[in-house]
N, CA, C and O of each residue as an XYZ file, in Angstrom:
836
protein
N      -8.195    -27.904    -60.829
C      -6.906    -28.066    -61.516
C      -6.254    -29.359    -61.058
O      -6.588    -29.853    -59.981
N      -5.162    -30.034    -61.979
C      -5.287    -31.399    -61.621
C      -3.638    -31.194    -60.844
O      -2.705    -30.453    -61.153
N      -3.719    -31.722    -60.260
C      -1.999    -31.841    -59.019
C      -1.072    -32.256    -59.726
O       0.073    -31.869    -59.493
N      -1.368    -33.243    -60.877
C      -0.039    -33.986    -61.395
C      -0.268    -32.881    -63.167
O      -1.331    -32.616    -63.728
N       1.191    -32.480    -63.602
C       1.447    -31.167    -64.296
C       1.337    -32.044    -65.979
O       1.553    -31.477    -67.050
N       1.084    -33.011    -65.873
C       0.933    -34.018    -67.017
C      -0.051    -33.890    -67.730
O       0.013    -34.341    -68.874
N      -1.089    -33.329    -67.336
C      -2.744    -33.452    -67.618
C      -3.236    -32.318    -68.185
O      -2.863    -31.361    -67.506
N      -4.133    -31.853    -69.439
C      -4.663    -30.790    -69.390
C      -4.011    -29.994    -69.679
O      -2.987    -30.407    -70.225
N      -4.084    -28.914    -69.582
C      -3.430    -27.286    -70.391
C      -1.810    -27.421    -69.894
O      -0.811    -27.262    -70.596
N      -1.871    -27.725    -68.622
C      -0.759    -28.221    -68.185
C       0.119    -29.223    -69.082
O       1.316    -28.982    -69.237
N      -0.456    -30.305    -69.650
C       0.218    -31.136    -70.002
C       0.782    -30.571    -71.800
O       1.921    -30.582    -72.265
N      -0.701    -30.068    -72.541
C      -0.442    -29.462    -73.310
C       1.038    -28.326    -73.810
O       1.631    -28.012    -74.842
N       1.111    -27.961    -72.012
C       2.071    -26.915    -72.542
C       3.780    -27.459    -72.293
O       4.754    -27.120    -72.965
N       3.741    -28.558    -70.903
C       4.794    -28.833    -71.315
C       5.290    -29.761    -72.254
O       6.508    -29.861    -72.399
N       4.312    -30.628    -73.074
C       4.596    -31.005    -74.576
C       5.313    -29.828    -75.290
O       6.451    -29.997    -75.729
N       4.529    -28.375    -75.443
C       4.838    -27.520    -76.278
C       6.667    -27.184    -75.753
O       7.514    -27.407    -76.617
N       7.076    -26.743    -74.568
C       8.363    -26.960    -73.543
C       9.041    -28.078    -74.725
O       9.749    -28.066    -75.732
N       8.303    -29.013    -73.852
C       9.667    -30.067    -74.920
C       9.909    -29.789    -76.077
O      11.053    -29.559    -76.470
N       9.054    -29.767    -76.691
C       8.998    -29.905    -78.491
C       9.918    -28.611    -79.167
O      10.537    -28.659    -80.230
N       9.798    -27.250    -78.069
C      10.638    -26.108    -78.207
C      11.708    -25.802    -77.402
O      12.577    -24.991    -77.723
N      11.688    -26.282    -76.597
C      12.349    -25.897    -75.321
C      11.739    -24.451    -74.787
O      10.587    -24.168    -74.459
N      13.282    -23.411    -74.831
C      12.568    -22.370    -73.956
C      12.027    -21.208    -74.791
O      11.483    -20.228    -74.281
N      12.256    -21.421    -76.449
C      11.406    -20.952    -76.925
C       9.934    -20.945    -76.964
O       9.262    -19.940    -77.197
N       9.528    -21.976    -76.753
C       8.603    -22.751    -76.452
C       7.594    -22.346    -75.351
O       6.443    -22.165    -75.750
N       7.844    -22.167    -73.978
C       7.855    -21.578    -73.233
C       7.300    -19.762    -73.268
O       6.319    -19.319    -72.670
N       8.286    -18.957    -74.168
C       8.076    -17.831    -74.982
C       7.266    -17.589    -75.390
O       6.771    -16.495    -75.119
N       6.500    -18.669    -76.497
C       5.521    -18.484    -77.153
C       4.304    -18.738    -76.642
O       3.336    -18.191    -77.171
N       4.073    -19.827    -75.242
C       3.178    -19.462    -74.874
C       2.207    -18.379    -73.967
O       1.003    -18.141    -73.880
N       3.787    -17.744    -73.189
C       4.049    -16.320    -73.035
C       3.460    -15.204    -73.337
O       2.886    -14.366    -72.642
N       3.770    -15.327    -75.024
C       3.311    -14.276    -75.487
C       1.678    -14.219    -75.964
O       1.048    -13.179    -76.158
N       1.118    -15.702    -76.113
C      -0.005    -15.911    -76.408
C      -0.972    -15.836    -75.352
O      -2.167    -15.865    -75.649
N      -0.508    -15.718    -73.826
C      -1.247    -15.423    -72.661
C      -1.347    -14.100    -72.884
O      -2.471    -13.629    -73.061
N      -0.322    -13.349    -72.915
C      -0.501    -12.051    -73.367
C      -1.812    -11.073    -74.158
O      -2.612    -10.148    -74.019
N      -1.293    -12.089    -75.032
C      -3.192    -11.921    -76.206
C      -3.922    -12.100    -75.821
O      -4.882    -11.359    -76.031
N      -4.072    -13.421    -74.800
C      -5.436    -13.969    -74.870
C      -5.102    -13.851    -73.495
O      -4.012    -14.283    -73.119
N      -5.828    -13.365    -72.757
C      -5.305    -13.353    -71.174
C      -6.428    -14.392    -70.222
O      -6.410    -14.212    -69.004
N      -7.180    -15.230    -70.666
C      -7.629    -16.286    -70.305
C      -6.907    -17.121    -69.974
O      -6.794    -17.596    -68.844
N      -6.030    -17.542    -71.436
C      -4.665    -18.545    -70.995
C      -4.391    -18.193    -69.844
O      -4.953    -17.209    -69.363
N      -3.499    -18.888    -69.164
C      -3.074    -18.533    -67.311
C      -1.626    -18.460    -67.099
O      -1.060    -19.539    -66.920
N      -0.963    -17.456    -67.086
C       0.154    -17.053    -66.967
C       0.762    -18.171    -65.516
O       1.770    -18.871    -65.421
N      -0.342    -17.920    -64.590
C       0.441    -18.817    -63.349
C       0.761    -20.639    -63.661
O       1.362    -21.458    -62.966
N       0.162    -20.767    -64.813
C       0.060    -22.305    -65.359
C       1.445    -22.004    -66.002
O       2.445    -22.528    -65.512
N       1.581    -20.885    -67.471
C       2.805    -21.502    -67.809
C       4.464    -21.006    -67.444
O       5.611    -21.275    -67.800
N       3.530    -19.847    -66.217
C       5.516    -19.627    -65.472
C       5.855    -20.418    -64.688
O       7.065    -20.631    -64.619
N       4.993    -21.125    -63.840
C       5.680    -21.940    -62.926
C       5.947    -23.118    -63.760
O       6.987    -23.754    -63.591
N       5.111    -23.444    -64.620
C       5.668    -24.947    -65.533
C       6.894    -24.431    -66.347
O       7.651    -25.226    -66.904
N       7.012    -23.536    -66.384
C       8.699    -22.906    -67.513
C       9.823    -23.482    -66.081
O      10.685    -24.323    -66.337
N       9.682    -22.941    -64.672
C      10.034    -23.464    -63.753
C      10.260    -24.853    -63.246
O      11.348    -25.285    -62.866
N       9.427    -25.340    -63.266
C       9.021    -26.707    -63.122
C      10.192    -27.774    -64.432
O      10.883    -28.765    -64.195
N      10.006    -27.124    -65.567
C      10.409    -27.787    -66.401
C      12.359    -27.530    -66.263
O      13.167    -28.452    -66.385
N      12.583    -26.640    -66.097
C      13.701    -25.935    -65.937
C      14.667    -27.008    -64.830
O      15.674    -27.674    -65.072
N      13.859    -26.830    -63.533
C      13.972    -27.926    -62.273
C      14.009    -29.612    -62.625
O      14.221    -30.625    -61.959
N      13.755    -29.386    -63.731
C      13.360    -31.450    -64.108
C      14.957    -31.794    -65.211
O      15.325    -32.945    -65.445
N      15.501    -30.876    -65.607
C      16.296    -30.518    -66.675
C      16.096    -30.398    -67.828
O      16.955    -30.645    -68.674
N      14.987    -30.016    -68.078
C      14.042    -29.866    -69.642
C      14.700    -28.810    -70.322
O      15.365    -28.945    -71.349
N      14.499    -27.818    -69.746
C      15.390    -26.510    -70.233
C      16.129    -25.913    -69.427
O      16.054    -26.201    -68.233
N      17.187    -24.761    -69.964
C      18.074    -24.231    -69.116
C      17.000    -23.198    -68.295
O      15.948    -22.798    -68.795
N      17.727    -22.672    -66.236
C      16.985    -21.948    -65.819
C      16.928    -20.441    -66.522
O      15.951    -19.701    -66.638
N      18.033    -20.276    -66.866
C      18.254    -18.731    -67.843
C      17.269    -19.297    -69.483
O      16.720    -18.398    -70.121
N      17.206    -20.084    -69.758
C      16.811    -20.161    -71.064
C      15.009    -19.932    -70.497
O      14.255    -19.362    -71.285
N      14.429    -20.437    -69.065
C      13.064    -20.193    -68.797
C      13.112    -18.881    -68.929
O      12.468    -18.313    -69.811
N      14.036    -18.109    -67.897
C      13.693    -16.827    -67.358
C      13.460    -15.632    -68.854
O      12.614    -14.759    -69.048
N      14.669    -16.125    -69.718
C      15.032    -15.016    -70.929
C      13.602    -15.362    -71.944
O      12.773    -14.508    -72.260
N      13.571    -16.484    -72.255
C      12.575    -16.334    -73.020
C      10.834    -16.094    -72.658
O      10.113    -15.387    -73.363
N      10.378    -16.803    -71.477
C       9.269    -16.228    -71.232
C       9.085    -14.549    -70.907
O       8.045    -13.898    -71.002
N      10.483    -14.059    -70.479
C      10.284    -12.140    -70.642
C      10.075    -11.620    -72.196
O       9.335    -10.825    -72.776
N      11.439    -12.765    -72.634
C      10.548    -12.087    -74.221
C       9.478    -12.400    -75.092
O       9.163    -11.830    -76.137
N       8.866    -13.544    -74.441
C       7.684    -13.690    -74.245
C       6.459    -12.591    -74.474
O       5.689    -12.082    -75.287
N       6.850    -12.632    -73.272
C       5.644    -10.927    -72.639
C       6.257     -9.844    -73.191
O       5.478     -8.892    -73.242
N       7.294     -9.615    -73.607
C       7.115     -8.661    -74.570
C       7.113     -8.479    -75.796
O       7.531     -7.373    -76.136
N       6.763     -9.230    -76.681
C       6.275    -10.018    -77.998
C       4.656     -9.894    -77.916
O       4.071     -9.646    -78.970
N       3.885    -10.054    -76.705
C       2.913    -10.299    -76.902
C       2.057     -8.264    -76.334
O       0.929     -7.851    -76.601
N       3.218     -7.512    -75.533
C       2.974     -6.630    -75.542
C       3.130     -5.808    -76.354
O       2.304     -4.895    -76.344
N       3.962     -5.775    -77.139
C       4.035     -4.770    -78.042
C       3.089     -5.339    -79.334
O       3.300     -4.778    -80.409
N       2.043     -6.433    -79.309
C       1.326     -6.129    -80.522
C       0.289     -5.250    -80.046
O      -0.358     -4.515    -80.793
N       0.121     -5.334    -78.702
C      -1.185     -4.585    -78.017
C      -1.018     -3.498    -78.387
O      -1.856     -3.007    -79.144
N       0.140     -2.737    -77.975
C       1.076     -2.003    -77.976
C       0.481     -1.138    -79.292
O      -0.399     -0.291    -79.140
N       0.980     -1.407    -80.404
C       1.024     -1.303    -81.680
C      -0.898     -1.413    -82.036
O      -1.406     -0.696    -82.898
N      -1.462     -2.101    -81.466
C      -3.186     -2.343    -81.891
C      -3.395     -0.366    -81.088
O      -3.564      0.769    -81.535
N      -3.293     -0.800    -80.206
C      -3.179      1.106    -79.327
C      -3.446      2.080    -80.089
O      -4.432      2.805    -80.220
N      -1.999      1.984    -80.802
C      -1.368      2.805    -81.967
C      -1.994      2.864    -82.942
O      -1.691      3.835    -83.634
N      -2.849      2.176    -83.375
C      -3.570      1.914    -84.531
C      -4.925      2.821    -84.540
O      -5.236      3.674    -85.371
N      -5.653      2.395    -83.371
C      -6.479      2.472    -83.122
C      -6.555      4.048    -83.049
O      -7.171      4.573    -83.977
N      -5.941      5.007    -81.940
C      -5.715      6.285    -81.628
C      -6.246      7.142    -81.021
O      -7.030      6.623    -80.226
N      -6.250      8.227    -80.954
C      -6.479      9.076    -79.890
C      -7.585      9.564    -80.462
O      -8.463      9.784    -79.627
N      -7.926      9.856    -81.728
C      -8.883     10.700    -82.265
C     -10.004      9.489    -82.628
O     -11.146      9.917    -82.800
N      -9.780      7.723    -82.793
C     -11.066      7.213    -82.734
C     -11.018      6.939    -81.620
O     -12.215      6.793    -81.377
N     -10.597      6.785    -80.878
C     -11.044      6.657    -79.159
C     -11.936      7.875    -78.554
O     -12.906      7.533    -77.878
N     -11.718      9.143    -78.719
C     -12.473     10.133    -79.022
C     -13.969     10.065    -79.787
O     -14.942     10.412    -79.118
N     -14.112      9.758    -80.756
C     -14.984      9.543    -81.390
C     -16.343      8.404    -80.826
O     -17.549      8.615    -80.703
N     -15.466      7.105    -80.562
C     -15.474      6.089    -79.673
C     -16.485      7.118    -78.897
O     -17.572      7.491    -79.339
N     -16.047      7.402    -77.962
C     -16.131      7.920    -76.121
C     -17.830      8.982    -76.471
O     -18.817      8.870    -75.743
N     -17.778      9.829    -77.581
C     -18.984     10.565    -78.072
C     -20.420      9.727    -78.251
O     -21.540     10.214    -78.099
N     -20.025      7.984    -78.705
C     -20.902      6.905    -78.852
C     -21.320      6.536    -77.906
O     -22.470      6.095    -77.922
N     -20.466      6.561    -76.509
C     -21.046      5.705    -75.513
C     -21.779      6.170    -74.732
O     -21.547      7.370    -74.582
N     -22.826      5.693    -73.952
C     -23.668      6.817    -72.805
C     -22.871      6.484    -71.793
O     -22.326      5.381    -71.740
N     -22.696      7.585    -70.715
C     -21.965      8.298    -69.638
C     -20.361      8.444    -69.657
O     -19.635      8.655    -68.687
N     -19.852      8.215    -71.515
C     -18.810      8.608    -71.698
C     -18.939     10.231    -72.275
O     -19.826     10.731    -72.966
N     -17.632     10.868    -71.680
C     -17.098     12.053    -72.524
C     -15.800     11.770    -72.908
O     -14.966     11.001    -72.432
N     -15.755     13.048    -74.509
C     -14.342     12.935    -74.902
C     -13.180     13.720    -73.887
O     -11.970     13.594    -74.075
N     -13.884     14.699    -72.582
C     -13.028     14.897    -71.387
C     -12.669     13.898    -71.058
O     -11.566     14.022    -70.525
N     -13.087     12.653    -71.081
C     -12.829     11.853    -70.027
C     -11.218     11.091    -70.324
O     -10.220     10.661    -69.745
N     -11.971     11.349    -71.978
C     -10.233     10.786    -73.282
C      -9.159     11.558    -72.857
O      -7.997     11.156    -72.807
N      -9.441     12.362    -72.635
C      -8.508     13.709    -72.412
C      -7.498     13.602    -71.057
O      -6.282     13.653    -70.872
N      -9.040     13.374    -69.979
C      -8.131     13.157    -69.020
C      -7.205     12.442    -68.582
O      -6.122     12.637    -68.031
N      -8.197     11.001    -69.133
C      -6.838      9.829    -69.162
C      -5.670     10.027    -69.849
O      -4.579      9.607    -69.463
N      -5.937     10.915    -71.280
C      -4.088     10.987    -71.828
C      -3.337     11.747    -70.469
O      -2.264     11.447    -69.945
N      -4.289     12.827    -70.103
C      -3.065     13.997    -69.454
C      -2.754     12.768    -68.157
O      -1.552     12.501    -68.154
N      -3.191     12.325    -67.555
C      -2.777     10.883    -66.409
C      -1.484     10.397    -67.103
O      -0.334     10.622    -66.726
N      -1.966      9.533    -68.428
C      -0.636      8.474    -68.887
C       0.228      9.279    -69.316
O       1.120      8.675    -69.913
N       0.373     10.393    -69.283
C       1.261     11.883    -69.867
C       2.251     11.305    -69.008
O       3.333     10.768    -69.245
N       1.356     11.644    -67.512
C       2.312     11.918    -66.211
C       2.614     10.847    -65.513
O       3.611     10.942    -64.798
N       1.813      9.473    -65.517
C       2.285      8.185    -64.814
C       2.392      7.440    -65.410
O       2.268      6.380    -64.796
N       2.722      7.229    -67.165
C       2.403      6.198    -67.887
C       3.614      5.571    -67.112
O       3.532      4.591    -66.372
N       4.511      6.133    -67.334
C       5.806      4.983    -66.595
C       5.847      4.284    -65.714
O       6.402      3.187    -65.648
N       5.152      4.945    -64.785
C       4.981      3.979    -63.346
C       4.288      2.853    -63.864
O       4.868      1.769    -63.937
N       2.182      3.096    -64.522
C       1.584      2.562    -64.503
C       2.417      1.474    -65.635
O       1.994      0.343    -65.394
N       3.170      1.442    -66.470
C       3.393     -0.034    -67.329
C       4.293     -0.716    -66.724
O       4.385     -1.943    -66.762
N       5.419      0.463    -65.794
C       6.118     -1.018    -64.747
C       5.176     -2.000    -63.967
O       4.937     -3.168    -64.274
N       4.536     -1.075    -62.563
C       3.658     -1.413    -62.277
C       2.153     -2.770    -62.937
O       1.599     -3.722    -62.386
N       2.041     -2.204    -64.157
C       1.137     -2.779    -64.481
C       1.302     -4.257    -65.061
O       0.399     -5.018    -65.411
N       2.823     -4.495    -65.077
C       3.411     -6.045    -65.398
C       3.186     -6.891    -64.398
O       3.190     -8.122    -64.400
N       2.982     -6.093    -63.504
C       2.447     -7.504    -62.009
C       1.368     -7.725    -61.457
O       1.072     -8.412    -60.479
N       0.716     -7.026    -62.222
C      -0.636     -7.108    -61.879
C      -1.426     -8.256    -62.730
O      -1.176     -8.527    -63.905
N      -2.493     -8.923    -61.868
C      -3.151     -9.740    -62.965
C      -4.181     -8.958    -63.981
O      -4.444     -7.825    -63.577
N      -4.863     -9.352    -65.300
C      -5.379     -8.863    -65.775
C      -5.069     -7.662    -66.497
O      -5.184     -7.796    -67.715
N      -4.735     -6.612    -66.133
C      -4.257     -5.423    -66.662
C      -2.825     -5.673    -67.179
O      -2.207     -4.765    -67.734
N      -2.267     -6.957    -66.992
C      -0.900     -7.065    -67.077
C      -0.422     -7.028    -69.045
O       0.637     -6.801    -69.631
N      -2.043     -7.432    -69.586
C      -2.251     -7.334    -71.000
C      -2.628     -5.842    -71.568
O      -1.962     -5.322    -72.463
N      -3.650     -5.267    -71.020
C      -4.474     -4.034    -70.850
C      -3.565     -3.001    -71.044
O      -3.550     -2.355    -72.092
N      -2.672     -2.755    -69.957
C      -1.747     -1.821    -69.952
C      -1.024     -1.380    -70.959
O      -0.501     -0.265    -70.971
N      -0.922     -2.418    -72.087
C      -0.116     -1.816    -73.444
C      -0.899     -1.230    -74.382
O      -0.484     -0.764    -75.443
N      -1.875     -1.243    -74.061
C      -3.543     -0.273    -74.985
C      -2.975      0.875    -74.724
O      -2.125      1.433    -75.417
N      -3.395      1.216    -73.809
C      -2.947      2.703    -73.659
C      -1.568      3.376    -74.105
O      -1.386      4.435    -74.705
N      -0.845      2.633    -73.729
C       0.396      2.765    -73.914
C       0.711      3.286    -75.653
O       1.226      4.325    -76.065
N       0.186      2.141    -76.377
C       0.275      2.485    -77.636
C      -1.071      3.525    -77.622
O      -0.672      4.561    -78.152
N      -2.100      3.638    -77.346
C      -2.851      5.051    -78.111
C      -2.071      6.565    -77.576
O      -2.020      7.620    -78.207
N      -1.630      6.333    -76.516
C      -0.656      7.443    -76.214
C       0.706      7.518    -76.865
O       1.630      8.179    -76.391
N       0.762      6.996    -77.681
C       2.139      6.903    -78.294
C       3.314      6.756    -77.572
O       4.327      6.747    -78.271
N       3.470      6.641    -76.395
C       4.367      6.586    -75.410
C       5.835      6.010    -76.234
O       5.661      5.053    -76.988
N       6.890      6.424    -76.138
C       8.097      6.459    -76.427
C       8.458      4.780    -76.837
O       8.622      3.979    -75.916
N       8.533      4.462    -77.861
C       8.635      2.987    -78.096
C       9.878      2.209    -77.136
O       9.719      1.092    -76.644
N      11.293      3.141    -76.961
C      12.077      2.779    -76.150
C      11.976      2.715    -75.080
O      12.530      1.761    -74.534
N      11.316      3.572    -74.347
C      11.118      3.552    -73.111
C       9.549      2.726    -72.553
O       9.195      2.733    -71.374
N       8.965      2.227    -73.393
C       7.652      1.255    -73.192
C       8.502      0.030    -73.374
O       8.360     -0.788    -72.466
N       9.339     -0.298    -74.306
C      10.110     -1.383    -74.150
C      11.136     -1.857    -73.177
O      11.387     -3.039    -72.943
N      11.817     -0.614    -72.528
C      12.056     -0.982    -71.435
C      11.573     -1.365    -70.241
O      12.222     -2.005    -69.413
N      10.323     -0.959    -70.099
C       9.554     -0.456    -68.809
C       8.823     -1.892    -68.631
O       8.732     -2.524    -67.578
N       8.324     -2.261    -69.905
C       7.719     -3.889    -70.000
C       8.724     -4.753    -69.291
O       8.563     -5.199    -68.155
N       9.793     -4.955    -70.068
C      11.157     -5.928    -69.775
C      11.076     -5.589    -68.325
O      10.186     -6.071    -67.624
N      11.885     -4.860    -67.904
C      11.854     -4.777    -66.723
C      10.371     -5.451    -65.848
O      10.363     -6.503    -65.208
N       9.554     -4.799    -65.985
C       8.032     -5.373    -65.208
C       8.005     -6.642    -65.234
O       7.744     -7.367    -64.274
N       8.232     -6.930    -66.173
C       7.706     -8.589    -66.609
C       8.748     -9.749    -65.596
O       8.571    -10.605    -64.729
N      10.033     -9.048    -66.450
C      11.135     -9.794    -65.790
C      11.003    -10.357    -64.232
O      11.265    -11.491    -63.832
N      10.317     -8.750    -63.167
C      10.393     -8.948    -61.550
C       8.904    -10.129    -61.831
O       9.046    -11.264    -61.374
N       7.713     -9.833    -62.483
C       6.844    -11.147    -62.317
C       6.676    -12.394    -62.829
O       5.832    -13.253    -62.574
N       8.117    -12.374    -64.019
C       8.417    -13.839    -64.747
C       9.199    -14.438    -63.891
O       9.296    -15.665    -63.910
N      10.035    -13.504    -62.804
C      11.257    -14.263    -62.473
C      10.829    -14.815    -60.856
O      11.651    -15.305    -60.081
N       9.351    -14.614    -60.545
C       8.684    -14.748    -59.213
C       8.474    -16.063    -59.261
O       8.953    -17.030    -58.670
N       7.406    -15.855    -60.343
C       6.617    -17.218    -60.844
C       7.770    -18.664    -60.907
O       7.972    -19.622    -60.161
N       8.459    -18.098    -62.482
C       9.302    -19.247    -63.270
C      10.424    -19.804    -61.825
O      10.637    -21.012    -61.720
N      10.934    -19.021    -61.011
C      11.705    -19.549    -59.848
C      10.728    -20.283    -58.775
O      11.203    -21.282    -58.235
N       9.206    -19.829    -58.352
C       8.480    -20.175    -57.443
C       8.325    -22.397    -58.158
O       8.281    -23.429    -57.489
N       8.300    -22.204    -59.501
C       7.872    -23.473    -59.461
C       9.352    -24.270    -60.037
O       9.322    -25.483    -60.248
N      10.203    -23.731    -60.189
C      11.649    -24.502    -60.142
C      11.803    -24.711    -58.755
O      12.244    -25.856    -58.655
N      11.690    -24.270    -57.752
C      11.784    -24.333    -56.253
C      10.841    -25.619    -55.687
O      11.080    -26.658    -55.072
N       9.597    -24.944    -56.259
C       8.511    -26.239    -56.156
C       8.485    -27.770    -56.785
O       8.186    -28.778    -56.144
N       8.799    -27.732    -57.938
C       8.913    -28.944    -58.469
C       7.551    -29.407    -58.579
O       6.756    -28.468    -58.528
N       6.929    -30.728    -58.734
C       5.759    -31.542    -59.271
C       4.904    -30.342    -58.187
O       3.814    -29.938    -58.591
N       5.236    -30.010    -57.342
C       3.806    -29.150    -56.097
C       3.961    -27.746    -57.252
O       3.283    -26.825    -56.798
N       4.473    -27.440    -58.246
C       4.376    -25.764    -58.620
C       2.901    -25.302    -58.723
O       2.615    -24.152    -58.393
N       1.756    -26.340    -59.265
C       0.522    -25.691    -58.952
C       0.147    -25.209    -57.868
O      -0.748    -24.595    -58.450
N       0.015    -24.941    -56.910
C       0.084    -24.450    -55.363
C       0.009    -23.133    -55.605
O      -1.006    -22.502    -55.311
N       1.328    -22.427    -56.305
C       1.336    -20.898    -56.908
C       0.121    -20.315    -57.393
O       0.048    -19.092    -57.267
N      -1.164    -21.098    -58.088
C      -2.221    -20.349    -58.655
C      -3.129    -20.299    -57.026
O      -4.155    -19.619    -57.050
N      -2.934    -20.673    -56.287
C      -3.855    -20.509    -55.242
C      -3.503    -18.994    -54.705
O      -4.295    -18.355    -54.012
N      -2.369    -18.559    -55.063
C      -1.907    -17.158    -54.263
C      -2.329    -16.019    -55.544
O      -2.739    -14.887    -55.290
N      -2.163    -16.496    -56.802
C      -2.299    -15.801    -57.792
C      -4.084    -15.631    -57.853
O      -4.710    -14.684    -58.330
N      -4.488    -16.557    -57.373
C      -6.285    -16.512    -57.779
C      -6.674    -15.557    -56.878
O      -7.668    -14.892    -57.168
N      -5.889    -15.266    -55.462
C      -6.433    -14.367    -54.435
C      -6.198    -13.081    -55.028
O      -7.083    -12.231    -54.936
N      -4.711    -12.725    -55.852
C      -4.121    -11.656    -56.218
C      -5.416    -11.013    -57.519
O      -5.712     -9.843    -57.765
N      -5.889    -12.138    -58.062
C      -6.595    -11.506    -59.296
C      -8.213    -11.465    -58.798
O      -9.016    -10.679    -59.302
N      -8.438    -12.066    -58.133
C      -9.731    -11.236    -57.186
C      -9.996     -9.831    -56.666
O     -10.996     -9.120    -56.770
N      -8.187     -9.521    -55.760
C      -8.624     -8.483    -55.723
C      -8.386     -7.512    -56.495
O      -8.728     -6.343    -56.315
N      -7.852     -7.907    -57.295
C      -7.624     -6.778    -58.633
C      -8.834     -6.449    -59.224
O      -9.296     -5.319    -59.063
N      -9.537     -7.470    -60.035
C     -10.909     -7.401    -60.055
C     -11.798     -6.573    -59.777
O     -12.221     -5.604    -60.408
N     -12.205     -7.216    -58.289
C     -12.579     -6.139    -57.189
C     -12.503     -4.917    -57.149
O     -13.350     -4.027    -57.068
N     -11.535     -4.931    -57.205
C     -11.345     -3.253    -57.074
C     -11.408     -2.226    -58.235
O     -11.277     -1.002    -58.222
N     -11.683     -3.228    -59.393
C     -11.777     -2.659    -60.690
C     -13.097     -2.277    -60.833
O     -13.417     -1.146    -61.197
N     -13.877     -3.151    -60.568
C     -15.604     -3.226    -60.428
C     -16.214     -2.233    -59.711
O     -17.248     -1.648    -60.035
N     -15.291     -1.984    -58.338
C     -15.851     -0.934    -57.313
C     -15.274      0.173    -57.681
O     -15.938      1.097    -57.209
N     -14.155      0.671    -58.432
C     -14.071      1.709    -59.387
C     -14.846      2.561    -60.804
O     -14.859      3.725    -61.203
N     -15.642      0.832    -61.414
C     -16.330      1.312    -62.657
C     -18.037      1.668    -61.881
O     -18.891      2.524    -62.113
N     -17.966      0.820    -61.151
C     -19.708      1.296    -60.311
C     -19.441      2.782    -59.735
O     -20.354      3.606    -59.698
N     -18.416      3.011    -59.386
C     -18.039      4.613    -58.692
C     -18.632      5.325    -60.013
O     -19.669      5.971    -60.163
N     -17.723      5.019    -60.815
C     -18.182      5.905    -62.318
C     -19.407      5.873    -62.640
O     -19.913      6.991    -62.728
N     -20.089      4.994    -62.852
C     -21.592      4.659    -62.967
C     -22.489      5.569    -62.659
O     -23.133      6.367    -63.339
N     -22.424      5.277    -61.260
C     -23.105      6.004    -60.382
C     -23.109      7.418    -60.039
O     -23.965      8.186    -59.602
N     -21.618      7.545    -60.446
C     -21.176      9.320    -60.297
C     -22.054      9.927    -61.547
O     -22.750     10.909    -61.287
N     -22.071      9.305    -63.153
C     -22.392      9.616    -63.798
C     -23.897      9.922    -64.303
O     -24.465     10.830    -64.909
N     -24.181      8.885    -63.824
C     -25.949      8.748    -63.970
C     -26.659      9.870    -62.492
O     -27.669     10.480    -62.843
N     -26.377     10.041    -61.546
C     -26.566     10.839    -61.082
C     -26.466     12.582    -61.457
O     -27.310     13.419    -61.135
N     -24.982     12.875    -62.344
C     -24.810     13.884    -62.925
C     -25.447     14.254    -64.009
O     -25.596     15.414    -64.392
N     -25.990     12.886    -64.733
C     -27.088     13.518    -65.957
C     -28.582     13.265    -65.325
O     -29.532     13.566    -66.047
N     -28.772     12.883    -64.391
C     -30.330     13.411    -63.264
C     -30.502     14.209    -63.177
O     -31.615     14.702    -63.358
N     -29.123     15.026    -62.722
C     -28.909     16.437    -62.529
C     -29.235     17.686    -63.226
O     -29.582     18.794    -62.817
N     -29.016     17.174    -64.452
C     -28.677     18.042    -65.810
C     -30.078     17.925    -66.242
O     -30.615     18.881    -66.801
N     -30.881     16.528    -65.968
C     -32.485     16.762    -67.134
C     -33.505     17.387    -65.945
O     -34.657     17.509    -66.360
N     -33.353     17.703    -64.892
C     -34.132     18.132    -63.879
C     -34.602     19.910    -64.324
O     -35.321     20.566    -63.570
């Protein structure tokens, strides 16, 4: 990644900043959202960064990159919804070492922690998109998923977008803490789905014996 914020995706986006201001900002927000490749730590601390230079107001970074992320959550949100409980089901009958228990179980889970898991799940890397899948196939309360986002987002928009108003031209620095954070998220995602794997393929050993 290049040090000076001029160059590259970087530079790309604070063109897009200027050209919108903190709408601007918003929209690329919400398009990390979608596409969660884009790099959230690239364009909160540059909403920051830009904010710190006098490009845009600091409330105009903070307000619009939250509504940002939630523009880009509630289409997930809504794809969820679309999608549903009964072809996800169907889904789960197609796959080998899936069951439609397994559909089941996860609703009765997001029954009981969806709330935690979509606050929660705004600060997390990776799942920070993910989390509104479910959300919408569970139908989860549109008001209260809309709150629960805002809020989430807000405590990890307002980390970032302040970490690189603080920082100034150094705000890249921030993805070095964020790259450790999404490793181990990762990680631990991988050593969760091999748990399953392994639990599973062992249980149908079991069963053809």
């Amino acid at each position: 990644m290049s040090t000076g914020p001029e160059s590259g995706l970087a530079g790309w986006a604070l063109d897009v900043m200027d050209a919108l201001g903190g709408p601007g900002a918003g929209l690329l927000v919400a398009l990390e959202n979608l596409f969660p490749p884009l790099p959230s730590e690239i364009f909160l601390p540059l909403a920051g960064f830009s904010a710190g230079a006098g490009r845009i107001s600091l409330l105009s970074a903070l307000f619009f990159t939250t509504l940002g992320s939630l523009v880009g959550a509630l289409a997930l949100y809504w794809l969820g919804a679309a999608l549903g409980l009964d072809r996800l089901r169907a889904l789960a009958r197609r796959v080998p070492l899936l069951d439609v228990s397994d559909v089941d179980k996860t609703t009765a889970w997001f029954d009981r922690y969806g709330g935690k898991a979509v606050f929660v799940g705004r600060m997390l890397p990776v799942f920070r998109s993910l989390i509104s899948v479910p959300a919408g196939l569970n139908r989860m309360p549109l008001r209260r998923f809309v709150l629960l986002t805002t809020a989430g987002s807000l405590v990890w928009n307002m980390v970032f977008v302040l970490a690189g108003y603080l920082l100034g031209r150094n705000w890249h620095l921030v993805a070095g803490y964020t790259d450790v954070l999404e490793k181990v998220v990762i990680g631990v995602a991988v050593l969760i789905v091999g748990w399953f794997v392994v639990t599973r393929v062992r249980r149908a050993r079991t069963h053809t014996r």
